[in-house]
ROMIFI-657100 format. One record per residue (C-alpha): residue number from 1; residue in three letters; x, y, z. Coordinates in Angstrom, 1 decimal, m for minus. Each point is the difference from the previous one (the first is absolute). Layout:
NODE   resi   resn        X        Y        Z
NODE    NUM    ALA        X        Y        Z
...
***
This chain:
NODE   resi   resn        X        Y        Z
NODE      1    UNK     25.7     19.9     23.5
NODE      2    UNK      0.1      2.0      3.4
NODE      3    UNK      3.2      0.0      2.1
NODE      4    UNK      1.6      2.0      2.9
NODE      5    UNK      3.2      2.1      0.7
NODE      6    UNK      1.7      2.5      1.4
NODE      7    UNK      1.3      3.5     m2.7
NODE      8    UNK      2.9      0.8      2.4
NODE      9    UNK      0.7     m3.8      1.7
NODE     10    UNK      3.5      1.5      1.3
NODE     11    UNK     m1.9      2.3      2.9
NODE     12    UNK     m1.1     m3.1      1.7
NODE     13    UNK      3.4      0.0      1.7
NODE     14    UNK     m1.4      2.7      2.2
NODE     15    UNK     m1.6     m3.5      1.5
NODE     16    UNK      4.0     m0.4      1.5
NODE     17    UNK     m1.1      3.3      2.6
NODE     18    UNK     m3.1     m2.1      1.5
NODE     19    UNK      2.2     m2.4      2.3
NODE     20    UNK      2.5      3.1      1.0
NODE     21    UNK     m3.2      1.8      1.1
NODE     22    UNK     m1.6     m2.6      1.8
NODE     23    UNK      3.9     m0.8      1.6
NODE     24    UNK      0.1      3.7      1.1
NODE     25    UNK     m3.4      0.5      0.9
NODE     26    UNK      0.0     m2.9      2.5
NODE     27    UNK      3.4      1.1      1.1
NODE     28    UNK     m1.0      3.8      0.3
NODE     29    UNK      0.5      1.3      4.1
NODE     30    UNK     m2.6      1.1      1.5
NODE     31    UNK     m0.4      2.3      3.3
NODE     32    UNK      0.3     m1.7      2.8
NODE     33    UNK     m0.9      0.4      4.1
NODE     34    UNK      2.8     m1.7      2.4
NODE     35    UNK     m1.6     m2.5      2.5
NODE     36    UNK      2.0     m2.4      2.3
NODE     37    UNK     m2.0     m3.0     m1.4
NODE     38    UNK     m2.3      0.0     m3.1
NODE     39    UNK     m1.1     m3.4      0.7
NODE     40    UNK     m3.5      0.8      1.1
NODE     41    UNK     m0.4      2.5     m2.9
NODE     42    UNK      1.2     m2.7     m2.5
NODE     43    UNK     m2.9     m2.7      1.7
NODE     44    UNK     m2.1      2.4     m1.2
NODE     45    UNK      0.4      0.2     m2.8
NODE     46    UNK     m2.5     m2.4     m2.3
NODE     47    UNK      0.2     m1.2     m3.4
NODE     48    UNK     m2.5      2.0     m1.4
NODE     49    UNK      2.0      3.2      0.9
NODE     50    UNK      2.8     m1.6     m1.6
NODE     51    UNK     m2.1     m0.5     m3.3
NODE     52    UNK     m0.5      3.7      0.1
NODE     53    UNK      3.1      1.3      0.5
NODE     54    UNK      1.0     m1.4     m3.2
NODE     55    UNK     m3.0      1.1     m1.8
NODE     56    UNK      1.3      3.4     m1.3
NODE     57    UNK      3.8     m1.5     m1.4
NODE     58    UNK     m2.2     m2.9     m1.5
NODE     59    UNK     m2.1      2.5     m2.0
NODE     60    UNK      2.7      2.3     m0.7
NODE     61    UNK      1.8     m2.8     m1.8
NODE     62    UNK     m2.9     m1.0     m2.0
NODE     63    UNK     m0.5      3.7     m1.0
NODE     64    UNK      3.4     m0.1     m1.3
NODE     65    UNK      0.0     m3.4     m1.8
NODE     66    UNK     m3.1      1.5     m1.9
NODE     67    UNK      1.5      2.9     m0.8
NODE     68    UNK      2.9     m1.5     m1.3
NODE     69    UNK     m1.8     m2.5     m2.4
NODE     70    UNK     m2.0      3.4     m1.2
NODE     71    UNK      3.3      1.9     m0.8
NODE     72    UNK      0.9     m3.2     m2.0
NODE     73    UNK     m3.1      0.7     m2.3
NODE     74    UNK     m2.1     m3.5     m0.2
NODE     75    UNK     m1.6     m0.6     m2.9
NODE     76    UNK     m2.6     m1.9     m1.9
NODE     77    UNK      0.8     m1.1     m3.7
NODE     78    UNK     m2.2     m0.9     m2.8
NODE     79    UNK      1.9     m1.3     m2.6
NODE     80    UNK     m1.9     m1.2     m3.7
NODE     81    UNK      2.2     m1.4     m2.9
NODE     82    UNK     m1.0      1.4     m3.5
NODE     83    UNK      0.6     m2.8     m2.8
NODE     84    UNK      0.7      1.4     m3.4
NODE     85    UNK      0.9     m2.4     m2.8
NODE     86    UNK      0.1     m0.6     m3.7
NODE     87    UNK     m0.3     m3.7     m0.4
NODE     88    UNK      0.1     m2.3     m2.9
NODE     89    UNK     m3.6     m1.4     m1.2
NODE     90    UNK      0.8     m4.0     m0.7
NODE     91    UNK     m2.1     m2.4     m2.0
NODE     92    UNK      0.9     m3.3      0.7
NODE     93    UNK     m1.1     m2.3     m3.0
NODE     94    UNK      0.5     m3.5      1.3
NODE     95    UNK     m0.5     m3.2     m2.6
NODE     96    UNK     m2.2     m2.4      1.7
NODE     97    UNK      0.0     m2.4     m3.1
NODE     98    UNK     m0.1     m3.9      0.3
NODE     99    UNK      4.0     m0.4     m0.4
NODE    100    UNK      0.3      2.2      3.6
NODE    101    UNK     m1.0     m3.1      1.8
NODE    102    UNK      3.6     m1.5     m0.9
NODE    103    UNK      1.7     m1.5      3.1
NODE    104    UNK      3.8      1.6     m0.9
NODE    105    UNK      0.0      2.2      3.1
NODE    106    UNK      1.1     m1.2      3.3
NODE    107    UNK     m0.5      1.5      3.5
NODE    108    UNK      0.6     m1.6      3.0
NODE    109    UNK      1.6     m3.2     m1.8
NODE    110    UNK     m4.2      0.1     m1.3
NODE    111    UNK     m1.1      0.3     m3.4
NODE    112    UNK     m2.7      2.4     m0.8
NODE    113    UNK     m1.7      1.2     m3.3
NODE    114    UNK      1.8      3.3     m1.8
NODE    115    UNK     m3.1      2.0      1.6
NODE    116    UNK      0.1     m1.1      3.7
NODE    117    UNK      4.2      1.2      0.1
NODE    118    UNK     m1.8      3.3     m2.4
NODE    119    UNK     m2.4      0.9      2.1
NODE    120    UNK      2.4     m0.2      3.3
NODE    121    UNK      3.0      2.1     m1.8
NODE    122    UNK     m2.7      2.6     m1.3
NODE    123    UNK     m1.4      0.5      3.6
NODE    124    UNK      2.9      1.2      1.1
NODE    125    UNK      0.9      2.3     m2.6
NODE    126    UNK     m3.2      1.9      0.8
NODE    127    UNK      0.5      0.1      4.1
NODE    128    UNK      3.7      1.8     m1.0
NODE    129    UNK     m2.2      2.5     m2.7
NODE    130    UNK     m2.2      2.0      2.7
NODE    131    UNK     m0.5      3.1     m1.8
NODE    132    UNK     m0.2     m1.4     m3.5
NODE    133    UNK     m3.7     m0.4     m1.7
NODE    134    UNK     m0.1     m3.3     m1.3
NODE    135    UNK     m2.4     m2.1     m2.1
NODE    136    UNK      0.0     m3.6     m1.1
NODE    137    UNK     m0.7     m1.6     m3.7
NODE    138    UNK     m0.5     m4.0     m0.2
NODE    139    UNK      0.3     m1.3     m3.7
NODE    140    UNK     m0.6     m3.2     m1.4
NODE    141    UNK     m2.2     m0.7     m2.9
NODE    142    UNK     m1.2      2.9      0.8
NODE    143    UNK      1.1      3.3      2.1
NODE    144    UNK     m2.0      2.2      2.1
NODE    145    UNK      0.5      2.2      3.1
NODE    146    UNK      0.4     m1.8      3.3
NODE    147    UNK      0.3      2.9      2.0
NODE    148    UNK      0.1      3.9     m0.6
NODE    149    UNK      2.7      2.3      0.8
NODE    150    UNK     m0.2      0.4      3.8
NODE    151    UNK      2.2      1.2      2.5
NODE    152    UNK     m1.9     m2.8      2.6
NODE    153    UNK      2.4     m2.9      0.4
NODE    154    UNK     m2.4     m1.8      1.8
NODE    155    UNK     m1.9     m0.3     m2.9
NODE    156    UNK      2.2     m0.7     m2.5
NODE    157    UNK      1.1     m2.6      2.2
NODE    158    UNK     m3.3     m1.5      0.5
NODE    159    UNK     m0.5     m0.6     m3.9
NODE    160    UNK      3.7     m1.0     m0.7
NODE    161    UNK     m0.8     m3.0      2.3
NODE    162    UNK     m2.9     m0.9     m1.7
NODE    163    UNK      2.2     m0.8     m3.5
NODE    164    UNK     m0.9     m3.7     m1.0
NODE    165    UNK      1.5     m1.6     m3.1
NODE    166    UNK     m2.2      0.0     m3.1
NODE    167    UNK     m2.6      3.1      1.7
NODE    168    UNK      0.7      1.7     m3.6
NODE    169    UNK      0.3     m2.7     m2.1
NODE    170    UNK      3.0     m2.7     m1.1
NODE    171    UNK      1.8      2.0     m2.5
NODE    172    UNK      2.1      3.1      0.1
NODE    173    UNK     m1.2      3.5     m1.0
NODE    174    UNK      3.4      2.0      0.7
NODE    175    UNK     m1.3      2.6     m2.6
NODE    176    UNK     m3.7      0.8      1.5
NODE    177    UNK      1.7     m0.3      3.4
NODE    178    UNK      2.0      3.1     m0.8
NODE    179    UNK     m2.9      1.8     m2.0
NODE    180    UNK     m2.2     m0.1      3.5
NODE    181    UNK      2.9      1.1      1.7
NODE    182    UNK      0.7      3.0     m2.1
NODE    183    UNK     m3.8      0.9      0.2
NODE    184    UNK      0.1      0.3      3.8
NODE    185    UNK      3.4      1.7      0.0
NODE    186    UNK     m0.2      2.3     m3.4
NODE    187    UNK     m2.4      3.3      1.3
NODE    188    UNK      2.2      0.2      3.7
NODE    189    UNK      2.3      2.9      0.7
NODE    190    UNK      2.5     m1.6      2.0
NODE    191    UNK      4.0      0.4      0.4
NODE    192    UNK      0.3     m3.8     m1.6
NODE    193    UNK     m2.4     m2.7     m1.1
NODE    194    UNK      1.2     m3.6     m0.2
NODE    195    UNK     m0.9     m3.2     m1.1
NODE    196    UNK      1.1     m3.2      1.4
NODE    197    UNK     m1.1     m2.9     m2.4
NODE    198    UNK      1.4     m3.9      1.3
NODE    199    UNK     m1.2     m2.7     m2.4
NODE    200    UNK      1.7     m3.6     m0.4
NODE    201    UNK     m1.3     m0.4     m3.9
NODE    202    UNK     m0.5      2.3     m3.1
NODE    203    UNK     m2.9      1.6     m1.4
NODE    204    UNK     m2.1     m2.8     m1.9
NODE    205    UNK     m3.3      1.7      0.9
NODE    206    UNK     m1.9      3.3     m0.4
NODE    207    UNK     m0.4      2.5     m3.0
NODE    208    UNK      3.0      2.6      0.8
NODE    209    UNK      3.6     m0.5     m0.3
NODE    210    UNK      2.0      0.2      2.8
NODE    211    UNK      2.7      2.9     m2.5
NODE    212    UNK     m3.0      1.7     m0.3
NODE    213    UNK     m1.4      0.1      2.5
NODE    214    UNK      3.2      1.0      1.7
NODE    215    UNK      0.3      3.3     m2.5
NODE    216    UNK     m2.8      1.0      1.7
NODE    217    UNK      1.1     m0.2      3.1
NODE    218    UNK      3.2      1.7     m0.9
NODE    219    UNK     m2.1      2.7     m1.7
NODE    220    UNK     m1.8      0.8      3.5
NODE    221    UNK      3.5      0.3      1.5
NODE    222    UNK     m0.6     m3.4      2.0
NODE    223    UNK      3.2     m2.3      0.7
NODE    224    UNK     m0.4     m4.1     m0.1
NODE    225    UNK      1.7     m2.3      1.7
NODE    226    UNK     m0.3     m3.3     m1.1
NODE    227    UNK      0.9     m3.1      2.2
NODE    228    UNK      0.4     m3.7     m1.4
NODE    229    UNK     m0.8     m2.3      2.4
NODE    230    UNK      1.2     m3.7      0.0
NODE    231    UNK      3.1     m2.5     m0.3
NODE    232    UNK      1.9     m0.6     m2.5
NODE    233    UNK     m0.5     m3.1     m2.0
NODE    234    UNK     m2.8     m2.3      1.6
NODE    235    UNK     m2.4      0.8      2.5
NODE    236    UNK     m2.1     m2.4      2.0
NODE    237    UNK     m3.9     m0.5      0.2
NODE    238    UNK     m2.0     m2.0      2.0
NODE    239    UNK     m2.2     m1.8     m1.5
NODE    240    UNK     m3.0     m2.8      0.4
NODE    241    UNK      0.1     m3.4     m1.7
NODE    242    UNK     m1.0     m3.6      0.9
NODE    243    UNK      2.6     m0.4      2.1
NODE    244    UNK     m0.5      2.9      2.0
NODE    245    UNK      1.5      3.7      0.2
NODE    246    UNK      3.7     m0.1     m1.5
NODE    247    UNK      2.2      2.7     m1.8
NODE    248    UNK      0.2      0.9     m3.7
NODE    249    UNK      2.8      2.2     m1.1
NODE    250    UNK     m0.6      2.4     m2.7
NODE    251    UNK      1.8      2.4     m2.0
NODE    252    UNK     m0.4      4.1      1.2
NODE    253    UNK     m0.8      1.6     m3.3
NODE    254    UNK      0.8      3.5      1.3
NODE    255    UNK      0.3      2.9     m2.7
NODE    256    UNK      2.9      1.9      1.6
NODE    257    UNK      0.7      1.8     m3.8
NODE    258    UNK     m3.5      1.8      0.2
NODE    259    UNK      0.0      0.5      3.6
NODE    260    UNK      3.5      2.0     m0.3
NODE    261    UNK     m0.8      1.9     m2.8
NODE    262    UNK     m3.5      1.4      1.9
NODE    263    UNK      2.4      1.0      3.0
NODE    264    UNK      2.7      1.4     m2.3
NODE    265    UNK     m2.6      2.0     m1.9
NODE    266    UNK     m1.4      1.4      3.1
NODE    267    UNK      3.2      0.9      2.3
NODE    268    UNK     m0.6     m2.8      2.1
NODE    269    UNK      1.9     m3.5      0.5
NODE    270    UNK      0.1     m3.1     m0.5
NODE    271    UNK      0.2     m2.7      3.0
NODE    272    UNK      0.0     m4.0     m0.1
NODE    273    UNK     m0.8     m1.8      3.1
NODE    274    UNK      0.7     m3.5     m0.5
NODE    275    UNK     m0.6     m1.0      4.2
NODE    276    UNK     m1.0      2.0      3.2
NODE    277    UNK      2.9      1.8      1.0
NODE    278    UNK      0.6      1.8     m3.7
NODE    279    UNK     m3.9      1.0      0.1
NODE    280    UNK      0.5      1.5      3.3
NODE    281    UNK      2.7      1.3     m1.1
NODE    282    UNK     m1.0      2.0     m2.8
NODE    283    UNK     m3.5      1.5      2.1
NODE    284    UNK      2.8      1.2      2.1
NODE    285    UNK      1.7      1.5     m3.3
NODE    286    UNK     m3.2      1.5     m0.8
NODE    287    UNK     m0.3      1.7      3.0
NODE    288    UNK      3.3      1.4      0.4
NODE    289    UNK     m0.3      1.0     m4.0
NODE    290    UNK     m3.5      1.6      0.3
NODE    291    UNK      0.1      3.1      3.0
NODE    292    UNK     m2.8      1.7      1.5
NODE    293    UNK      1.0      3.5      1.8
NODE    294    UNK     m1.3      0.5      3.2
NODE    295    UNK      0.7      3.1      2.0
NODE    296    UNK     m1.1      0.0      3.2
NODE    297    UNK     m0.3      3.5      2.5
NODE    298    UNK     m0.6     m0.1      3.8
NODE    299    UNK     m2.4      2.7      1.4
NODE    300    UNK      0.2      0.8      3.7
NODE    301    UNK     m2.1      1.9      2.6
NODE    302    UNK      1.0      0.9      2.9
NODE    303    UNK     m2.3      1.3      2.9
NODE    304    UNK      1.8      1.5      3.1
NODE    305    UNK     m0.8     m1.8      3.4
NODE    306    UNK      2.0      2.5      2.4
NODE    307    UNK     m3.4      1.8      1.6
NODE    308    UNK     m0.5     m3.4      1.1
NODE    309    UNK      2.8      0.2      2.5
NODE    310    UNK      0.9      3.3      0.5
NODE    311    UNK     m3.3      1.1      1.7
NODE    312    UNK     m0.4     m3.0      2.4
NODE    313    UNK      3.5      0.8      0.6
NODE    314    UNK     m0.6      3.5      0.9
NODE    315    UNK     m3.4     m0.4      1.8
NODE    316    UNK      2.2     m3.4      2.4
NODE    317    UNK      2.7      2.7      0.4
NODE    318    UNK     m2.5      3.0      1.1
NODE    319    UNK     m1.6     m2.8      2.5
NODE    320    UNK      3.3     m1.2      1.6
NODE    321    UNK      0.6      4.2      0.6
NODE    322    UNK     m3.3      0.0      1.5
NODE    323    UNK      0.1     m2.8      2.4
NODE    324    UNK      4.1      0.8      1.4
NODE    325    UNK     m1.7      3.2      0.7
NODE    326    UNK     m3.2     m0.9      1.7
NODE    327    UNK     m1.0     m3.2      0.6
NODE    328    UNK      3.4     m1.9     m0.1
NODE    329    UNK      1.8      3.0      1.3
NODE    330    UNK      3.4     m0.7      2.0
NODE    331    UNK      0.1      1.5      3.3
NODE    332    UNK      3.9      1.0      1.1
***
């Protein structure tokens, strides 16, 4: 970023001298001849002569304005901005299993599946995580890497809107959801490595336990923080039948024992979002828990612009010398 100023900004206040000069120069007495009238010499006297005669105060004045704003020192500045940070890498392991289209969740008086209000609460957590890597896991049936570690938002973003209920299966895999996750975070040298898991069920599919797969986690010195997602009691579905699309409530079957004990037995926490505001809520907990340093230093360059005044200053002042003694000279 380039920008202008002045080192010493006070000396422009020589600019207050420029009107007393010009006062005193017009006012200045001049040798004069006594004639009973000077009415035919003042006839004579045309415009262009006039112009003139005003020539060598006009140029002295703008010698000494230029000066002036040279004594002030203008500069140019080049200032860069130097961002140094140690961020968190993030792998946000999402469940994606049938139960996530549940209705409980209400935005706008509008009911939406678990995943739509997900997906909307999650996009914001990574716009307010700008220096952080982050990566995304989906789980179902089945788990697998959605996105890689990337410090691109823009990305992430782009496949975090592309969730769809059921794109890993029906079931719920919380145990090979964390097992991918601690692949992608286990070989990094960072200050902290997180997981955020959010599932509305329990594990009921894949071959590794969610405990166990959670010692290895804590093993690679990676925290998980688990998130239950859902209301309490009943939730709705919708649902076809003969007689058209209609709700079905069902009971959340959410395993908050497990799901606690994997955060306690990694340092993180446990969270239970039971509507919209709670899950925004605790993303905003999350952030505030999980820190990135960033350290930012300003470098600026300064390149002197004075040269750039003071000679056309000089050579206007040498001219206006010139022409009061030759050309423009006054004659007593």
């Amino acid at each position: 970023m380039s920008f202008f100023r002045f080192e010493d900004p006070w000396l422009l206040l020589f600019f207050l001298m420029v009107p007393f000069l010009i006062i005193r120069g017009k006012g200045k007495q001049q040798a004069t001849i006594s004639y009973s009238s000077i009415d035919t010499l003042q006839a004579m006297r045309s415009a262009r002569v006039e112009i003139l005669s005003i020539l060598p105060l006009a140029l002295r004045m703008f010698a000494i304005s230029l000066l002036v704003l040279a004594l002030a020192r203008p500069q140019e500045g080049h200032k860069s901005t130097e961002i140094l940070s140690v961020g968190v890498d993030i792998i946000l392991a999402l469940d994606t299993s049938g139960s996530m289209q549940a209705l409980d969740f209400i935005k706008d008086e509008k009911r939406d599946t678990r995943l739509a209000m997900v997906k909307d609460v999650v996009s914001q957590f990574i716009d307010n995580r700008p220096n952080d890597r982050m990566g995304m896991v989906v789980f179902g049936s089945e788990a697998y890497t959605q996105c890689p570690l990337t410090l691109d938002q823009g990305i992430l973003k782009s496949f975090l809107s592309k969730l769809d209920i059921g794109m890993a299966g029906d079931s719920t895999a919380i145990g090979s959801a964390i097992g991918i996750a601690v692949k992608r975070l286990k070989d990094l040298k960072s200050k902290s490595k997180v997981i955020i898991l959010l599932t509305d069920g329990r594990n009921n599919a894949g071959s590794l336990p969610p405990l166990q797969a959670a010692q290895t986690a804590k093993a690679f010195g990676i925290k998980i923080h688990t998130i239950a997602v859902g209301t309490l009691g009943k939730a709705p579905f919708l649902v076809n039948s003969i007689f058209g699309q209609r709700y079905v409530y069902q009971q959340v079957d959410i395993d908050e024992d497990t799901l606690k004990k994997i955060s306690d037995l990694t340092g993180g926490q446990y969270f239970r979002a039971t509507d919209l505001q709670s899950l925004k809520t605790i993303y905003k907990q999350i952030d505030e828990m999980e820190k990135s340093e960033v350290k930012v230093i300003d470098h600026s360059e300064y390149t002197e612009l004075f040269h750039y005044f003071l000679i056309p200053g000089l050579l206007i002042l040498l001219l206006e010398i010139l022409l009061s003694n030759t050309t423009l000279r006054r004659i007593p």
